[in-house]
FISE-41224 format. One line per field, with one value per residue (C-alpha): residue number from 0; residue in three letters; x, y, z. Coordinates in steps of 0.2 Angstrom, whole numbers, plus 5000, padded with zeros to 4 digits. Each point is the difference from the previous one (the first is absolute). Example, Ala and Ser with C-alpha at 12.3 -4.5 7.8 and 13.67 -1.06 7.14 Angstrom:
<sites>
resi	[0,1]
resn	[ALA,SER]
c1	[5062,5006]
c2	[4978,5017]
c3	[5039,4997]
</sites>
This chain:
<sites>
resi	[0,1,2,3,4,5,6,7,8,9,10,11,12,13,14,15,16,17,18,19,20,21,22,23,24,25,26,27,28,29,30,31,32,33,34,35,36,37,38,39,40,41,42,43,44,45,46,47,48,49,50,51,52,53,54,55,56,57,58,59,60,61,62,63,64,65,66,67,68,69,70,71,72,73,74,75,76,77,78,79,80,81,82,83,84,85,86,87,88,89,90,91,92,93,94,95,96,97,98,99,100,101,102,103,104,105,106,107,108,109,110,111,112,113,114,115,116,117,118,119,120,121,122,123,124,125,126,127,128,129,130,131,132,133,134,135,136,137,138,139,140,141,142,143,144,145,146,147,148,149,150,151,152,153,154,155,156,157,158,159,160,161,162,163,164,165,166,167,168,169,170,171,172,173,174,175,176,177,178,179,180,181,182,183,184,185,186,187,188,189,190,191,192,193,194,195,196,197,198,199,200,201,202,203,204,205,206,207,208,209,210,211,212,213,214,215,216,217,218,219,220,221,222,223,224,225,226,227,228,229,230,231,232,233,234,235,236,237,238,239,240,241,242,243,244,245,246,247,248,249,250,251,252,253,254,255,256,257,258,259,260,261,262,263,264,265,266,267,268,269,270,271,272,273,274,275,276,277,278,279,280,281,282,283,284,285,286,287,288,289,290,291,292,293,294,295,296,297,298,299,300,301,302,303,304,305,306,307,308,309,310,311,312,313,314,315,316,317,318,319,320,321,322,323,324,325,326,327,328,329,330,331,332,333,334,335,336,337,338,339,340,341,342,343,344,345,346,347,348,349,350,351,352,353,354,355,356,357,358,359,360,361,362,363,364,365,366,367,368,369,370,371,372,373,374,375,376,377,378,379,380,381,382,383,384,385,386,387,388,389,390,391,392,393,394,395,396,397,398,399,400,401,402,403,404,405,406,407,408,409,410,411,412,413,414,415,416,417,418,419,420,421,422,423,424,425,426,427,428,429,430,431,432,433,434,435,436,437,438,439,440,441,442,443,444,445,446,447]
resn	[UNK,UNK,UNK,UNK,UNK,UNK,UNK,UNK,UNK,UNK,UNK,UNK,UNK,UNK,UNK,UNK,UNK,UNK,UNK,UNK,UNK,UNK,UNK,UNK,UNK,UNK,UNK,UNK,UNK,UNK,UNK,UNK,UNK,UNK,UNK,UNK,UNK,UNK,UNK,UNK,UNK,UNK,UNK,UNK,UNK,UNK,UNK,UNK,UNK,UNK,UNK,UNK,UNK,UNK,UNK,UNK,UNK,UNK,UNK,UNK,UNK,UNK,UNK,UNK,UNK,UNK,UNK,UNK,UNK,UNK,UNK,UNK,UNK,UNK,UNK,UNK,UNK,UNK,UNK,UNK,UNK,UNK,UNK,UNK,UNK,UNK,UNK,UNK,UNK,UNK,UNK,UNK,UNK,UNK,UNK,UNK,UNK,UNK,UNK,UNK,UNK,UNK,UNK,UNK,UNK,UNK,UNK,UNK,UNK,UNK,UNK,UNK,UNK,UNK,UNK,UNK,UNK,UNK,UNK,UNK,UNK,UNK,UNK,UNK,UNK,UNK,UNK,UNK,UNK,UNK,UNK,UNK,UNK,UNK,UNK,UNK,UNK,UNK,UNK,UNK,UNK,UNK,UNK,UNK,UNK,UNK,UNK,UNK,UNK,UNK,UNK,UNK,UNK,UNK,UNK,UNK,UNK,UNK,UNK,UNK,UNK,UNK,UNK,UNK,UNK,UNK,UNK,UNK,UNK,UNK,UNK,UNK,UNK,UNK,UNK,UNK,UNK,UNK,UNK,UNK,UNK,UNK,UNK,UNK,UNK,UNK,UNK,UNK,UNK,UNK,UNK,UNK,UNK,UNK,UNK,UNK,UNK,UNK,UNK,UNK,UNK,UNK,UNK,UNK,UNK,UNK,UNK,UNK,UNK,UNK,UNK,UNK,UNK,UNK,UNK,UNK,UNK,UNK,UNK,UNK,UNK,UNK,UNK,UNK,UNK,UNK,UNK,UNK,UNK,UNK,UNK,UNK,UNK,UNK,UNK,UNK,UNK,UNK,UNK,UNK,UNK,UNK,UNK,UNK,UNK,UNK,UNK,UNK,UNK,UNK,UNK,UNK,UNK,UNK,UNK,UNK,UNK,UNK,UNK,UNK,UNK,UNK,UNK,UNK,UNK,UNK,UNK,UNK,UNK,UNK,UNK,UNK,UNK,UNK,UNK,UNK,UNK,UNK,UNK,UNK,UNK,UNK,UNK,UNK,UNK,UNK,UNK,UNK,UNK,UNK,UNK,UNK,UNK,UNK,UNK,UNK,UNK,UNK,UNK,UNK,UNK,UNK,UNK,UNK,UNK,UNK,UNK,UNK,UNK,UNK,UNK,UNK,UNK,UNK,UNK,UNK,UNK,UNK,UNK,UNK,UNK,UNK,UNK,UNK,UNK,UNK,UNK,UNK,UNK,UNK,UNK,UNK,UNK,UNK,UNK,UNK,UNK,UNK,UNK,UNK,UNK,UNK,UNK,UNK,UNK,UNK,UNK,UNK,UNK,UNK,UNK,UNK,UNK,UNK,UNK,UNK,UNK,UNK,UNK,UNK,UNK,UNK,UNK,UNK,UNK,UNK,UNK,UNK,UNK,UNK,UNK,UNK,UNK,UNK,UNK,UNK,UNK,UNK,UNK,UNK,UNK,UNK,UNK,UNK,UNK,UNK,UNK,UNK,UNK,UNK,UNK,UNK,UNK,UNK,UNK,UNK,UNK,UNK,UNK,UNK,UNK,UNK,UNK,UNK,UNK,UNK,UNK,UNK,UNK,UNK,UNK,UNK,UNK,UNK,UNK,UNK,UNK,UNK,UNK,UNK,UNK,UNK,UNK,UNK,UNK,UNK,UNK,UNK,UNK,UNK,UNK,UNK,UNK,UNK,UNK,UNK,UNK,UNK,UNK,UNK,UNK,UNK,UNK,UNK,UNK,UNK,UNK,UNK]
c1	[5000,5014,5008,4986,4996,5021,4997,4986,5009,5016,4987,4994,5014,5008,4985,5002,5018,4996,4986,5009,5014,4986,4994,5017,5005,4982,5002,5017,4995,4984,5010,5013,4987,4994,5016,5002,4983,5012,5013,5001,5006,4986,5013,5008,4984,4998,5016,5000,4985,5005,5016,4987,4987,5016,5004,4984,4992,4988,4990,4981,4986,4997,5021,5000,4984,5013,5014,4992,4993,5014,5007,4986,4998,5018,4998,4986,5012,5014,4984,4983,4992,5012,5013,4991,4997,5017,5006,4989,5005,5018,4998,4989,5015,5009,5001,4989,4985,4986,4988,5010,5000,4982,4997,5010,4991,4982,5012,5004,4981,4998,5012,4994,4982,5005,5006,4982,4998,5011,4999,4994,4997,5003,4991,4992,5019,5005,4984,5002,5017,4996,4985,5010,5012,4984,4997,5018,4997,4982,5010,5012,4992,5013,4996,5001,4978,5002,5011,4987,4986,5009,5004,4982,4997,5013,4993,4982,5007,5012,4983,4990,5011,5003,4990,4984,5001,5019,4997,4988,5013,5000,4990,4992,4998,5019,5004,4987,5004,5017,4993,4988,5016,5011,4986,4993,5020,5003,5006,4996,4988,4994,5004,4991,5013,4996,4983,5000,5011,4986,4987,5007,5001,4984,4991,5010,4994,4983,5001,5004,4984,4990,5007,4998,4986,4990,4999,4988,5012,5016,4988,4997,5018,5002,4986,5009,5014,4994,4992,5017,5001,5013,5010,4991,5013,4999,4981,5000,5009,4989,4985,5008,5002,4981,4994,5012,4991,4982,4999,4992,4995,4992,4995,4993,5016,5011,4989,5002,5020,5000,4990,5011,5013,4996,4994,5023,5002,5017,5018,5016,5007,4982,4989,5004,4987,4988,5002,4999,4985,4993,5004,4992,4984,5000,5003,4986,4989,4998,4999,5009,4993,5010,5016,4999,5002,5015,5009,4997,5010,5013,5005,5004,5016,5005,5018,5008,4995,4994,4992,4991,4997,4992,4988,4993,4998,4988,4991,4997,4994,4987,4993,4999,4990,4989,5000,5007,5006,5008,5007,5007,5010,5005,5008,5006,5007,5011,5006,5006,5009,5011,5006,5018,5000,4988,4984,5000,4983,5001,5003,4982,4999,5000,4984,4995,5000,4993,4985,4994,4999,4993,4987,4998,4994,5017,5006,5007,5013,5002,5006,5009,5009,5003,5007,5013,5005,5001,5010,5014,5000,5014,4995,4981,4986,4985,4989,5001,5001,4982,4993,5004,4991,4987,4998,4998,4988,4989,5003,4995,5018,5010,5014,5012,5001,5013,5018,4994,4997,5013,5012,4994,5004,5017,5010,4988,5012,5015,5013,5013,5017,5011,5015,5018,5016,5012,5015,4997,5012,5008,5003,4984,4988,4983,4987,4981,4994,5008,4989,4982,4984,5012,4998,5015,5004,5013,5010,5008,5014,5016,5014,4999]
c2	[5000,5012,4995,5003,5018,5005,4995,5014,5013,4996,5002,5014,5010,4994,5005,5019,5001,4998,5012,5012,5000,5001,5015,5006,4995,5006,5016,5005,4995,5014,5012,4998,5002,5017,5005,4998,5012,5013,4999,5018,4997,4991,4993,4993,4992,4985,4994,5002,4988,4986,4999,4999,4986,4990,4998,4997,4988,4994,5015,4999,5007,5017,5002,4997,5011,5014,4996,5003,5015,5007,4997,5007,5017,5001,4999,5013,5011,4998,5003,4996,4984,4996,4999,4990,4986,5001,4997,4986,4991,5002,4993,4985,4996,4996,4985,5005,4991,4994,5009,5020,4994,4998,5016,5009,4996,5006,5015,5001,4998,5016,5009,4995,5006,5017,5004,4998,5010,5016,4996,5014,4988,4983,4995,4981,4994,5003,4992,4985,4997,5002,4989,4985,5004,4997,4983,4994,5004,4990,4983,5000,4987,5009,5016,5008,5005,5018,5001,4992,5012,5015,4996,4996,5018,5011,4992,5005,5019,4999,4998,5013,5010,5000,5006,4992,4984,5000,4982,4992,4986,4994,4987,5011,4987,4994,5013,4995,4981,5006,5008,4988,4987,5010,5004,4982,4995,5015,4995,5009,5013,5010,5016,5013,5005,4979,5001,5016,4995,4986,5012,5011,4984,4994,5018,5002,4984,5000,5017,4995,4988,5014,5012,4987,4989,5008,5002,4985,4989,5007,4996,4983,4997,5007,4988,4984,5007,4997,4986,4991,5002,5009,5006,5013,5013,4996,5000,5017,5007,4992,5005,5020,5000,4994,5013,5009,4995,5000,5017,5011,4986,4989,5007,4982,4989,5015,4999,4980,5001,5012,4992,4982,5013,5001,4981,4995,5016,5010,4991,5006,5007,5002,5011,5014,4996,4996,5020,5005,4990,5009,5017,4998,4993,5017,5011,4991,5000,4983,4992,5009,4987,4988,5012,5003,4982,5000,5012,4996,4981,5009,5008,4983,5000,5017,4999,5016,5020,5001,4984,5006,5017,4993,4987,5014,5010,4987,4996,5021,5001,4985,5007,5017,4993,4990,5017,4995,5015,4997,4985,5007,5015,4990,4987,5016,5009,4984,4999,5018,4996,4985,5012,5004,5017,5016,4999,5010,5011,4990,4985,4989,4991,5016,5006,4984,5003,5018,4995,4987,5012,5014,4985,4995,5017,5004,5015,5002,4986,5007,5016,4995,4987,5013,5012,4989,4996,5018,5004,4984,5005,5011,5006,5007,4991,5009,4983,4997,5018,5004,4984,5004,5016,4991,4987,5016,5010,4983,5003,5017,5006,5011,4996,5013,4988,4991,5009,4999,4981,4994,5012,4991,4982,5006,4990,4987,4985,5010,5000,5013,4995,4994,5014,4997,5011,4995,5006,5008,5003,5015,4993,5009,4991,4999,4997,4996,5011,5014,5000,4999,5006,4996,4987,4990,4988,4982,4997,4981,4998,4991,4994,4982]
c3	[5000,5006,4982,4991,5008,4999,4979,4998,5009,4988,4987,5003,5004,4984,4991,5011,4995,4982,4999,5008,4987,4988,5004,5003,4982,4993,5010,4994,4981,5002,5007,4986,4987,5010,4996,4984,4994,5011,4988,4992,4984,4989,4986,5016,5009,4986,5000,5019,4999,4988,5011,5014,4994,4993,5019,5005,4988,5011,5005,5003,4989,5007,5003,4980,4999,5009,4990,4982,5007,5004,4984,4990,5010,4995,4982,5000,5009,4987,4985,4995,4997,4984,5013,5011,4985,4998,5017,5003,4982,5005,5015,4995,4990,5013,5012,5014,5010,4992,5011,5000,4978,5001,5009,4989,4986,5008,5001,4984,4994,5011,4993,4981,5007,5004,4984,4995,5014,4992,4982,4990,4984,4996,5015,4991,4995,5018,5008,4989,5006,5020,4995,4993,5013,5013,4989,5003,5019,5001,4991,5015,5013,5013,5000,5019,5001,5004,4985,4990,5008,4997,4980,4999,5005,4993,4983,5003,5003,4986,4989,5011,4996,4980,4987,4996,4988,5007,5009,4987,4996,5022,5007,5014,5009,5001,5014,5010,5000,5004,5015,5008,4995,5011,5014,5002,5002,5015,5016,5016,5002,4986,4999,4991,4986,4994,4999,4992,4986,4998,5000,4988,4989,5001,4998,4984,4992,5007,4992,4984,4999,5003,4989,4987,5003,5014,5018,5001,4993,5011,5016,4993,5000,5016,5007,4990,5010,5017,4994,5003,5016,5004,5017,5010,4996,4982,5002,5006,4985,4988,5005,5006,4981,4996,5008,4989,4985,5005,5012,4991,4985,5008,5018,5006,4996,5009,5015,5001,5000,5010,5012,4996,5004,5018,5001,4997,5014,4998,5000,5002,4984,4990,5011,4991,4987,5013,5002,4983,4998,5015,4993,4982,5009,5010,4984,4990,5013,4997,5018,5013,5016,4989,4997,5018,5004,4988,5007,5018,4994,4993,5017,5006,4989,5001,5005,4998,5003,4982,4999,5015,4993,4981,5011,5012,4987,4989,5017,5000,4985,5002,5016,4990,4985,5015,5008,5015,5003,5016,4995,4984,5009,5013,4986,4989,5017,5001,4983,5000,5018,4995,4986,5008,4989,5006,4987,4985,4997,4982,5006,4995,5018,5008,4988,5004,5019,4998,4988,5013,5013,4988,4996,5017,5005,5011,4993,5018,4996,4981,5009,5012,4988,4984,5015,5006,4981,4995,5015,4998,4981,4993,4986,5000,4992,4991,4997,5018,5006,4990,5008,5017,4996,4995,5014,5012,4991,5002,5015,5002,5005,4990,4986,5009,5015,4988,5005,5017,5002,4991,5011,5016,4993,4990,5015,5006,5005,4998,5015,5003,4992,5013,5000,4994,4997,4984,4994,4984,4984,5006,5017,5009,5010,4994,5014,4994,5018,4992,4983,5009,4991,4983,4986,5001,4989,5002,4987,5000,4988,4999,4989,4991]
</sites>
């Protein structure tokens, strides 16, 4: 027994040891690659990097993911996208991992994509060679998924963005099997730069079938689609893009996606379509309970300050619509909260905010609001100046009252600046104290 116990400690010590040096190694080889993007000197960056990936062969996806980044953001900062093509050919001539080779040709594809981009003329020879380019991608059974997701894309916008008749020789539905090829293969958690890529795929093909036959037939594609029973995340893209196609065309068939819509809930990665949904039922006046609903999943999955920020903002403007007035500020005061800069009088959440008060019948919050923003603002403001006035003539106050309150909430929140004394060019002292009542302003500046 005593044996028996003494063997699994020795185990798992061994096994602690040799994690340990693991992360050690794993560690060291990440900040190595850190490094190399600080390299000044671009021309000198790629060579620093093959050197690199020769010593470290074995790197894991998201290191190689790094690595070819790296390399590319060096060749646009030597030229353009010709230079970046050329970088990547170069390099794919070389004896270098299979995955970094692969990468770089995705690369590549995006560099041959933005000179569709920036082509004045000539735009169908270009696309046809980034589109066989694509096709020589899709044969490789290899390919790392995101690389596949993103070609898929690049080759939808290269097309989106040529003159008409420019892509009449593509399959339009190559990039989107491409895509969903890349999606279905993804390991980990979605993010929403993925699912994205597929929607943009799928919206372009599905877009072509109703450009040419119809938006009945582009939503029976999209139902043949779902049909096949695909992954929830999948599922969400798919019918985010019948509701596409039908709203406005065929007011029933949005309706019952957008209702399937809520049925899969938000995931990671795919609610922002969930949103978008939400915002187009509010704007059509379509069915703003159900937009509500939307909106109200998506704040499951909000992760950062601007994810945060755009949900709020859809649940606002479904309360508003429901006129539940309260509601909607309350939503709307949050959304212009999270917003780390101070609001701008143009900014459409803030007309947002004031319109649901103005609705509400609160010009009292209106005025108050539209005060504060006129006195945090720099540079005066007639729209919002003229509707201040206006919000206190409803009230029966006067329009003169304007200089008056926005001097009194001028330096809400502001503290005094705590006092220093520095040394100044020509060897005086230069005390803050000693400039009161004064604007002064900091100047931070340095060599390097």
């Amino acid at each position: 027994m005593r044996l028996a116990i003494w063997v699994v400690v020795l185990f798992v010590a061994a096994a602690a040891v040799t994690w340990g040096i693991k992360v050690r190694v794993d560690g060291g080889v990440d900040e190595r690659l850190e490094t190399l993007s600080g390299i000044p000197e671009p021309r000198d960056r790629i060579p620093a990097a093959v050197d690199f990936v020769r010593d470290h062969p074995d790197l894991a996806p998201g290191q190689f993911a790094l690595l070819a980044e790296t390399i590319v953001t060096a060749a646009y900062q030597i030229g353009d996208a010709n230079a970046v093509v050329a970088v990547c050919d170069s390099l794919m001539r070389l004896d270098l991992p299979r995955e970094l080779s692969l990468r770089l040709l995705g690369e590549k594809h995006s560099g041959m994509v933005f000179r569709v981009f920036y082509a004045e003329e000539g735009h169908e020879p270009l696309l046809r060679r980034s589109y066989e380019l694509a096709r020589e991608i899709a044969a490789l059974d290899d390919v790392p998924p995101e690389v596949l997701l993103d070609v898929g894309s690049m080759q939808v916008y290269a097309t989106r963005y040529s003159p008409p008749g420019s892509a009449d020789f593509m399959d339009h539905w190559a990039p989107y099997r491409m895509a969903v090829r890349g999606f279905t293969c993804l390991e980990g958690p979605i993010d929403q730069h993925d699912s994205m890529s597929l929607n943009a795929t799928l919206g372009y093909a599905l877009s072509n079938v109703a450009e040419k036959r119809g938006p009945d037939r582009a939503i029976a594609v999209a139902d043949s689609l779902l049909a096949m029973g695909p992954c929830p995340s999948l599922r969400t893209v798919m019918l985010a893009n019948k509701y596409s196609i039908a709203a406005g065309q065929d007011d029933q068939a949005a309706i019952e996606a957008a209702e399937a819509l809520l049925e899969v809930g938000g995931r990671p990665g795919v609610w922002p379509l969930l949103r978008s949904v939400s915002m187009n039922l509010v704007s059509r006046d379509a069915d703003a309970a159900l937009a509500l609903e939307l909106a109200e999943t998506c704040l499951d999955f909000a992760q950062t300050r601007r994810d945060s920020e755009s949900c709020y903002f859809a649940v606002g403007m479904a309360h508003r619509s429901l006129e539940n007035h309260e509601e909607a500020a309350r939503a709307l005061e949050i959304t212009v909260n999270l917003d780390r800069e101070i609001p701008r009088p143009d900014d459409h959440r803030v007309d947002a905010l004031l319109t649901t008060y103005e609705e509400w019948g609160r010009n009292d919050l209106a005025i108050d609001y539209m005060t504060v923003l006129m006195a945090r603002t720099v540079q005066t403001d007639d729209t919002l100046h003229d509707r201040l006035a206006a919000a206190l003539e409803a009230e029966g106050r006067a329009a003169d009252e304007i200089d008056e309150l926005v001097a009194a909430h001028r330096y809400d929140g502001v503290e005094d600046a705590p006092d220093f004394t520095l040394v100044d060019a020509s060897g005086g002292e230069f005390s803050l104290s000693d400039r009161g009542g004064r604007v002064v302003m900091l100047c931070f500046w340095g060599y390097g």
